[in-house]
N, C-alpha and C positions, 0 to 999 in steps of 0.2 A: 502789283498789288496782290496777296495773299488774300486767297476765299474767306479767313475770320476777319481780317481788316476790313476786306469790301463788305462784308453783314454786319460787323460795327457801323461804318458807315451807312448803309441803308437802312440802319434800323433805326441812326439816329435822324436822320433825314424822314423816314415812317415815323417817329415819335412826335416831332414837329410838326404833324400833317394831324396829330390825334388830341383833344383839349386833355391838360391831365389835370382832370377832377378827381379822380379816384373812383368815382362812380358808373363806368362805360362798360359795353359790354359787345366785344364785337363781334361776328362770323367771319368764317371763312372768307365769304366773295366779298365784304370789309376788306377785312387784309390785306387779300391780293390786289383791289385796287389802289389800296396806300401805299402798297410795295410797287405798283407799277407808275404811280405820282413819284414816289420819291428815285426811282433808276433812273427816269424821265427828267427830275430835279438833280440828279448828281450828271448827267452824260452833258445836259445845258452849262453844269460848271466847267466840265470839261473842255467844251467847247469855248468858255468865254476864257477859262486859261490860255489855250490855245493863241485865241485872240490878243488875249493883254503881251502874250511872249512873243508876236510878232511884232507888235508894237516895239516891246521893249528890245528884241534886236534892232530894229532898225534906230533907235536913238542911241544903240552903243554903238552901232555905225557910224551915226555923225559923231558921236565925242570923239570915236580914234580918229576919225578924217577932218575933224579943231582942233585936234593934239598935232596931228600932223602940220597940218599949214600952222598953227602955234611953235612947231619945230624950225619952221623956215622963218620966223619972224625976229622979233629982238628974245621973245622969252625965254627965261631962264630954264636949263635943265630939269633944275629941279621941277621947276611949273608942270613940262611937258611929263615926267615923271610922272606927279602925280595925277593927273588928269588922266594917262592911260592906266593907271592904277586903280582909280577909279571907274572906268572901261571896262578892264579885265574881271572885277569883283562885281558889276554887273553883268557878265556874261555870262562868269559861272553861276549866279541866281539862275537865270534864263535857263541857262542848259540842266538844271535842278529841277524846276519848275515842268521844263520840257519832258524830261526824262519819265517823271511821275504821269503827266496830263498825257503819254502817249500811248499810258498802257490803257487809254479808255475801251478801244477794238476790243482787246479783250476783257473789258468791263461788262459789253454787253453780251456774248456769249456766254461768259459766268455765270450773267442773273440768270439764266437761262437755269442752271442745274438746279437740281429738285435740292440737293445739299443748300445751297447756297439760300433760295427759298426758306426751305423749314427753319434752319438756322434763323435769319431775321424776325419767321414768324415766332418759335418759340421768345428769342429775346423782347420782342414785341409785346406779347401775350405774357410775358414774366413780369416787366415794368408794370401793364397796365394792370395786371391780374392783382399785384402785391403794393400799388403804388403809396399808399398810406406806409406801410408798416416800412418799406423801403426808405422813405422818405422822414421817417420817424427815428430811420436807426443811422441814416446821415445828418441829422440836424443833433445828433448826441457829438457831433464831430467836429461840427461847423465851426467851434471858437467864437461867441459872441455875436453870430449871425445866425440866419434862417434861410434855407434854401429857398425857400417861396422868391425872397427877396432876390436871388439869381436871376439872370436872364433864363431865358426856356432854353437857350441850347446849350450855358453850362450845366441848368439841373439836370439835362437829360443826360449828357455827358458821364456825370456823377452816377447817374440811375443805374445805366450801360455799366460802368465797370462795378458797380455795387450786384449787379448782375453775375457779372462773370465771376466773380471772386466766391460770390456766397451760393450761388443756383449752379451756376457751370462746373464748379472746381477750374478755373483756369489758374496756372501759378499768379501770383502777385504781380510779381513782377513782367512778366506779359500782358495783366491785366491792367495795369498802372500806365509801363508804356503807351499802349495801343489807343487809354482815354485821354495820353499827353500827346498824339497824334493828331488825335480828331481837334481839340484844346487848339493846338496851333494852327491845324486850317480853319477852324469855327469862329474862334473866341478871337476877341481885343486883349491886350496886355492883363487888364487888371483880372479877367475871366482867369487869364492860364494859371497866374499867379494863383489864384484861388484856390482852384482845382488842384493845383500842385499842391498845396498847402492840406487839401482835405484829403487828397489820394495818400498822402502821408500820415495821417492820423488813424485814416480806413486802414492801413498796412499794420499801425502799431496796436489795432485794437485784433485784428485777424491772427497777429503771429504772437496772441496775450496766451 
């Protein structure tokens, strides 16, 4: 996990920890305690991934070892086929899943640098600082909807890359990817759809 990925994500996990009224106003020792809820709230995801992926080893265990004795019975090739097929494309999830959940070690070291800090803190302090007027120039985008009406972790999602695009200078297309990241670990189907939909419109009003 790359140090702006992990401050995208704790900031959006710090955002959810802060009401967005538009009207707040926070210090310092604020911050750093939202920032130390929310590391605290991503290292426990961590940990519960961890968990669900040995779970989910162990029952691709037993399907190849039902494929197997399914091998030895009357069933059809094809049967056993697809059932380790099915095996194998849950494996490579797991090992996907594993792959990402094991750079946590060095998740918590990271938080640690003063970089990584400031970074959340500014994106932090940018949403809540500008959140009307932010929130004013993505609902020009929205197509027929209102962000209010979003779940709080896709607006914030929105907020986060309406951040980096317009406050940060980060390119577009860094900035697009990074909130269709967060999007698919955060958000339900119809959330990413969304997002994908306004990250799109945010891109063609940017490159006007």
């Amino acid at each position: 996990m790359h140090n702006r990925s992990l401050s995208r994500e704790l900031s959006l996990l710090s955002l959810g920890l802060i009401k967005d009224t538009g009207d707040l106003e926070l210090n310092k020792i604020q911050i750093d305690e939202i920032f130390e809820s929310a590391l605290d709230s991503l290292i426990n995801h961590c940990r519960d991934e961890l968990d669900n992926c040995e779970a989910d080893l162990e029952n691709v265990s037993q399907h190849i070892l039902d494929s197997e004795l399914k091998e030895g019975s009357n069933s059809s090739f094809a049967n056993v086929r697809d059932e380790l097929k099915k095996a194998l494309y849950k494996m490579e999830s797991v090992m996907n899943s594993l792959s990402v959940t094991l750079d946590f070690p060095k998740l918590i070291v990271s938080s640690n640098q003063n970089d990584i800090r400031e970074d959340v803190n500014h994106r932090i302090i940018s949403v809540v600082n500008n959140l009307k007027s932010i929130d004013s120039e993505i609902d020009k985008v929205m197509d027929g909807w209102r962000l209010k009406r979003l779940p709080r972790v896709d607006r914030d999602i929105l907020r986060l890359a309406y951040v980096d695009i317009n406050f940060l200078d980060t390119p577009l297309a860094v900035a697009c990817n990074e909130a269709v990241n967060l999007a698919n670990k955060y958000c339900d189907t119809q959330g990413r759809k969304m997002i994908n939909g306004v990250l799109r419109r945010l891109q063609r009003v940017k490159v006007k």
